[in-house]
C-alpha positions as CSV (number, residue, x, y, z in Angstrom):
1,X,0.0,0.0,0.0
2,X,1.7,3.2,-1.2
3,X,0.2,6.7,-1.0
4,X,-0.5,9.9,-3.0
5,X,0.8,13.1,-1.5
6,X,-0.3,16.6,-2.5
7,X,1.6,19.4,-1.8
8,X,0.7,22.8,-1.6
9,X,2.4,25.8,0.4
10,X,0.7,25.5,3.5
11,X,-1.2,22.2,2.9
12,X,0.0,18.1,2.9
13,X,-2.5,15.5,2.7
14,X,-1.9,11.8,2.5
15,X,-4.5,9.4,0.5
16,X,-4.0,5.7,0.2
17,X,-4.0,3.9,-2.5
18,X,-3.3,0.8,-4.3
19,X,-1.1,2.2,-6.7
20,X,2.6,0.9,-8.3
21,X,3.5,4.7,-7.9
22,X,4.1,7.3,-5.4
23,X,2.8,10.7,-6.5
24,X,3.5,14.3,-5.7
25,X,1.6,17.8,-7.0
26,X,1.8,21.3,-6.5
27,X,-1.0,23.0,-7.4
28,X,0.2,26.8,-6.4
29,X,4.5,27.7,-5.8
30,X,6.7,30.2,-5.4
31,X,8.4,31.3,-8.5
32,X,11.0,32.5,-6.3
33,X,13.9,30.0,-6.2
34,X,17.7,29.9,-5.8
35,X,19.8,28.6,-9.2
36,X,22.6,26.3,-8.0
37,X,25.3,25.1,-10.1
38,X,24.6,21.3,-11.2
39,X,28.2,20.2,-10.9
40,X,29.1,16.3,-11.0
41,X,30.1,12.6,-11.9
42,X,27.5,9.6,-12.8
43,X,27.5,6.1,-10.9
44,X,24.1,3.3,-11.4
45,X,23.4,-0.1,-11.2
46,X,22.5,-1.8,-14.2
47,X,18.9,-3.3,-14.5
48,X,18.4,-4.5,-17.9
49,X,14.6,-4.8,-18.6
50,X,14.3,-5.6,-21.9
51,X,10.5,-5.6,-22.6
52,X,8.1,-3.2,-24.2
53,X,7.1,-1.5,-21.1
54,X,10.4,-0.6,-20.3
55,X,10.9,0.9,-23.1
56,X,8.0,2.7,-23.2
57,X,6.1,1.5,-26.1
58,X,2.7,1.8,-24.1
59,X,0.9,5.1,-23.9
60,X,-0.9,4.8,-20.5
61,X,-2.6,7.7,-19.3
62,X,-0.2,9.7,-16.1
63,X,-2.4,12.0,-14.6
64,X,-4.7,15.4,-15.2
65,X,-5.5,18.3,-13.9
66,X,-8.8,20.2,-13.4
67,X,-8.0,24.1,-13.6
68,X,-10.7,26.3,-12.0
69,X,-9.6,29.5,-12.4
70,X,-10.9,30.0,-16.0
71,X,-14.2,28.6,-15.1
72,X,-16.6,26.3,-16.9
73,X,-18.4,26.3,-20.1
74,X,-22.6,25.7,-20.8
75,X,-23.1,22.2,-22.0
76,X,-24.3,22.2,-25.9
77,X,-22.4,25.7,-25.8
78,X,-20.7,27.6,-28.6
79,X,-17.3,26.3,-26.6
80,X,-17.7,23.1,-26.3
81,X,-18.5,22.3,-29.8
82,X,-15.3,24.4,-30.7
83,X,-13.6,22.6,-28.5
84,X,-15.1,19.2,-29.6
85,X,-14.2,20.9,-33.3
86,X,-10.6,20.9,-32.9
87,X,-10.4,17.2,-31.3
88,X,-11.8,16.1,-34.6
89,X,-9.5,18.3,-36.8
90,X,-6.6,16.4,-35.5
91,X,-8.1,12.7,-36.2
92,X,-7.7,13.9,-39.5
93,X,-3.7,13.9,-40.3
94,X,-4.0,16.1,-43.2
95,X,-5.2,19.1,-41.0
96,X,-2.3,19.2,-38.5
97,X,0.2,17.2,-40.4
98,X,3.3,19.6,-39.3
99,X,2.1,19.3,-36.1
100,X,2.3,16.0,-35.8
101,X,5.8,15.5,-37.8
102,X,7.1,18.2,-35.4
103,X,5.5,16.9,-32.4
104,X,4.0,20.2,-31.1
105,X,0.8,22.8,-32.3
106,X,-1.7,24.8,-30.8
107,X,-4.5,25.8,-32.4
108,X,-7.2,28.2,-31.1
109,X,-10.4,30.3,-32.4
110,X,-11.8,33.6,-30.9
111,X,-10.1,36.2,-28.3
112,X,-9.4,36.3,-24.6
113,X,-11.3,35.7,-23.0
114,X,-13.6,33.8,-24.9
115,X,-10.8,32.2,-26.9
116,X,-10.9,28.4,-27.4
117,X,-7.5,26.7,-27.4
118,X,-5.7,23.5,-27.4
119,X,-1.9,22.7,-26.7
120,X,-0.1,19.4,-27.6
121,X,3.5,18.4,-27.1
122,X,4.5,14.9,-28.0
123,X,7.6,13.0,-26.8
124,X,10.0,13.7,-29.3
125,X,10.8,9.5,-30.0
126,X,7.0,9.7,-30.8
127,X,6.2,12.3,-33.7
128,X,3.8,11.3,-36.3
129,X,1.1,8.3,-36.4
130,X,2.2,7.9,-32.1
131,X,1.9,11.5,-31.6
132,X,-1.4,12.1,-33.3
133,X,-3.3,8.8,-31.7
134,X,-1.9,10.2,-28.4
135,X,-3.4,13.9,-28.9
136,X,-6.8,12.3,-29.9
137,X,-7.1,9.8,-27.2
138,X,-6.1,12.3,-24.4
139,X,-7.9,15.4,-25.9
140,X,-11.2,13.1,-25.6
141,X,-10.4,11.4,-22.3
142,X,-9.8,15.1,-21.3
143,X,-13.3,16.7,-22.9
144,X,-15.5,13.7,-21.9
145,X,-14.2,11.8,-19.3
146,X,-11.5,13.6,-17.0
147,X,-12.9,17.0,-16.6
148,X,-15.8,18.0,-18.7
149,X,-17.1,21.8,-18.8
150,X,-13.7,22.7,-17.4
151,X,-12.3,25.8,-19.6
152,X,-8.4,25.5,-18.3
153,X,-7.8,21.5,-17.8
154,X,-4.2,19.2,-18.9
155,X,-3.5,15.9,-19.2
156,X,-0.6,13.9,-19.2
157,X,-0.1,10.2,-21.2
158,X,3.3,8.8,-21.6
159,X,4.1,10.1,-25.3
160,X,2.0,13.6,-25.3
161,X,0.2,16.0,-22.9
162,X,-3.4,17.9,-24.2
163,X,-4.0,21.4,-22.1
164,X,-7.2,23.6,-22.7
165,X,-7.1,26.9,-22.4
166,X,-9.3,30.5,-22.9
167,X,-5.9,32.1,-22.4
168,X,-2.5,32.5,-24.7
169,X,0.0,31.1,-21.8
170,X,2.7,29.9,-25.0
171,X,6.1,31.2,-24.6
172,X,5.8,31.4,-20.5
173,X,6.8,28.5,-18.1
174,X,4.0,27.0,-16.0
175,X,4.8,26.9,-12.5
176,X,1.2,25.6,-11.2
177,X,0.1,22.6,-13.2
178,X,3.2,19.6,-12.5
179,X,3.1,16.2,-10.3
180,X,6.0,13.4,-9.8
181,X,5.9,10.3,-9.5
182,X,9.0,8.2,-7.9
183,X,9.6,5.1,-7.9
184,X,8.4,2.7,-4.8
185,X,11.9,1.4,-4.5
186,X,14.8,3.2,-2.3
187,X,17.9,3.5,-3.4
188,X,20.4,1.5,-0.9
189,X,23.0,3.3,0.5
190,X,24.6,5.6,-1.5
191,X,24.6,3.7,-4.4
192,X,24.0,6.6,-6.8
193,X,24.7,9.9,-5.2
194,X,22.4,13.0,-5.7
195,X,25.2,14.9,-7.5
196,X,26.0,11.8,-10.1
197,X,21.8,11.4,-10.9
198,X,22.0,15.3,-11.4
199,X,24.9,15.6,-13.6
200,X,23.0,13.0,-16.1
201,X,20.6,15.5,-16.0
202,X,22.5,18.6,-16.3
203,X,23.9,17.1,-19.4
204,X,20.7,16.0,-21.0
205,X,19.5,19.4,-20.6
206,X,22.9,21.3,-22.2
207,X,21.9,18.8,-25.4
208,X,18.5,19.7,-25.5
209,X,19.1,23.7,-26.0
210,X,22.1,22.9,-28.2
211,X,20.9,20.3,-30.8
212,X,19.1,22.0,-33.9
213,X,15.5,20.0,-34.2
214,X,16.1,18.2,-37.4
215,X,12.1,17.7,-38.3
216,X,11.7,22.4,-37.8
217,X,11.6,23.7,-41.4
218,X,13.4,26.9,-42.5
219,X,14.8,27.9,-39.0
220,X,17.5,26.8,-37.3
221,X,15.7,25.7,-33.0
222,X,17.0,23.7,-31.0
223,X,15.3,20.3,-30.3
224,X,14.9,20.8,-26.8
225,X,14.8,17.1,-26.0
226,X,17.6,14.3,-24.9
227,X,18.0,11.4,-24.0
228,X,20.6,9.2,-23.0
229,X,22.9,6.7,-20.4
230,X,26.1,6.9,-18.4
231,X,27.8,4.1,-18.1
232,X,30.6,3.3,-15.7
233,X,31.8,-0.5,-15.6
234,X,28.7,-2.7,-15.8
235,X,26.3,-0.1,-14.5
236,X,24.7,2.5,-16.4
237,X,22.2,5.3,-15.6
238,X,19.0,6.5,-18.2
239,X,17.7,9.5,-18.2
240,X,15.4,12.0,-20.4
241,X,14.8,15.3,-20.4
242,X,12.3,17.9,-22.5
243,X,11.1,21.1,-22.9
244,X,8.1,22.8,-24.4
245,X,8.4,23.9,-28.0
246,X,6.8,26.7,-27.1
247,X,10.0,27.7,-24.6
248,X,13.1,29.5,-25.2
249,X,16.9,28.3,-24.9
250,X,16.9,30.4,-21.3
251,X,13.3,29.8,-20.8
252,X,14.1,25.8,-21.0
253,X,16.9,25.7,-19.3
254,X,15.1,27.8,-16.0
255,X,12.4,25.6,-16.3
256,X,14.2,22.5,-15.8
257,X,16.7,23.9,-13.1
258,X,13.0,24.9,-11.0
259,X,11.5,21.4,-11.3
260,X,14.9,19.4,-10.5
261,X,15.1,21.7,-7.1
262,X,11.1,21.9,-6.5
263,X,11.2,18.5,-6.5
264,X,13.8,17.3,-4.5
265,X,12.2,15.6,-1.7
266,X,9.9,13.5,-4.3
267,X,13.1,12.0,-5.6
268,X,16.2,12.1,-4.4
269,X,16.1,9.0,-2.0
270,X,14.6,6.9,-5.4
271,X,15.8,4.5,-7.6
272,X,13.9,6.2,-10.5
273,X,11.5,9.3,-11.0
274,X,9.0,10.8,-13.7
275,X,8.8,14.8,-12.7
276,X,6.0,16.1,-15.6
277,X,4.7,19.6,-15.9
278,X,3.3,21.7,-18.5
279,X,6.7,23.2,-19.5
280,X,8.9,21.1,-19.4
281,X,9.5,16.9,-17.9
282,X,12.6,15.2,-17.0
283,X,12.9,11.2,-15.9
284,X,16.0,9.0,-14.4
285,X,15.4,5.2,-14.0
286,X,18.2,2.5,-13.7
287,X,17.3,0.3,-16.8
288,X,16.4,1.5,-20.4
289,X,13.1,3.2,-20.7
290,X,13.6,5.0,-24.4
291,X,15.2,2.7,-27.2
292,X,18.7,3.6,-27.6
293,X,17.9,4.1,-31.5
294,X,15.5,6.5,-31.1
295,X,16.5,10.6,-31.8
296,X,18.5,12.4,-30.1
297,X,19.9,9.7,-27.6
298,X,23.7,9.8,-26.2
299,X,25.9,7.6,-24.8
300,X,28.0,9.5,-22.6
């Protein structure tokens, strides 16, 4: 029996449940926060899982998120059928095809704030046919099932995340809507030191803002995405790390640094971690979760 623990400024509350995962949220923090250098070496054990669900061939649904602040919408209203408008458009690959290829779009009718919007970002190992079945699953799970009438609501699956929106947030990094979820298992010891897990990290990250996105036509961005291992001996250490497409070079690189250290306590004792927000995601584990022929992976 694990539990769920939600975390707000002033506010913890424990639920139990019969889950494989421990999770963490914050729905309201401080934007205020210390950079520190992220300075080190990388250590791991090797764990070899060699199955589909380790490398993440699945697209399970993560988690969602409910947003009141932008209200609801009338059922049978202008809104919704927008709304329920631009799910269908992407079922149809000819109408977001760039999207898809690229792995990010948002598309939106009206003004604020009356404006109907929807953001996707896909995994970057999952562009295309993976990318636009993800975005159609979760943008319906999220209009009919998850939080219906809801105006501002995201969800997360493992190769995209769908947001709704009246507002035009692109461009700015999301400090409210974000969650992690550890792994149940301890690390023993010191086994693999905070400083080694972070350097993997740090590293991912410096390839994500330098490496020119090879699927953007006619400009010259940078992927914002890596993945990768550090091995040492027999043991070797996985990690991935992405941004929004939406972010800048400085804007991914803050966003990341603010996650790693808001989330500290979630993770830093754990043998693995997903931390997911609507900016930007990074996850460690200690056996291959990504295929090692996907894009944009290192062997360090």
């Amino acid at each position: 029996m694990l539990k769920i623990y939600f975390k707000t400024p002033h506010l913890e509350t424990q639920i139990n449940k019969n889950k494989f995962k421990t999770m963490y949220s914050s729905s309201s923090v401080s934007k205020r926060f210390v950079l520190v250098p992220i300075v080190v070496v990388v250590t791991t054990q090797l764990l070899l899982v060699r199955n589909v669900s380790s490398l993440n061939l699945t697209n399970s649904y993560l988690h969602h998120k409910c947003v009141v602040n932008q209200g609801k919408y009338k059922p049978g209203s202008k809104y919704e059928k927008s709304l329920d408008d631009i799910i269908q458009s992407f079922s149809n690959k000819d109408k977001d095809s760039y999207g898809f290829r690229t792995g990010y779009s948002m598309k939106a009718y009206g003004k604020e704030p009356d404006m109907v919007s929807i953001t996707y970002q896909c995994r970057i190992d999952s562009r295309g046919p993976k990318c636009q079945s993800c975005v159609v699953t979760a943008g319906y799970e999220l209009l009919r099932k998850r939080c219906p009438r809801y105006k501002e609501a995201i969800i997360w699956y493992d190769q995209c995340l769908v947001e709704f929106s009246s507002l035009d947030t692109s461009g700015q990094i999301n400090y409210d809507d974000n969650f992690c979820m550890p792994s149940a298992k301890n690390l023993i010891g010191n086994s693999i030191s905070l400083e080694e897990r972070l350097h993997l990290l740090n590293n991912l990250t410096k390839l994500a803002v330098t490496k020119i996105d090879k699927n953007i036509e006619g400009i010259r961005k940078p992927v914002l995405y890596a993945a990768g291992e550090k091995r040492l001996g027999t043991k070797s250490l996985y990690g991935m790390v992405q941004c929004s497409a939406d972010l800048s070079v400085q804007g991914c690189n803050e966003c990341m640094l603010y996650y790693i250290v808001h989330f500290q306590e979630c993770w830093e004792s754990k043998q693995g971690v997903r931390v997911l927000s609507r900016s930007c995601n990074f996850r460690y584990e200690l056996y291959p979760f990504i295929s090692p022929k996907g894009p944009y992976y290192t062997k360090f």
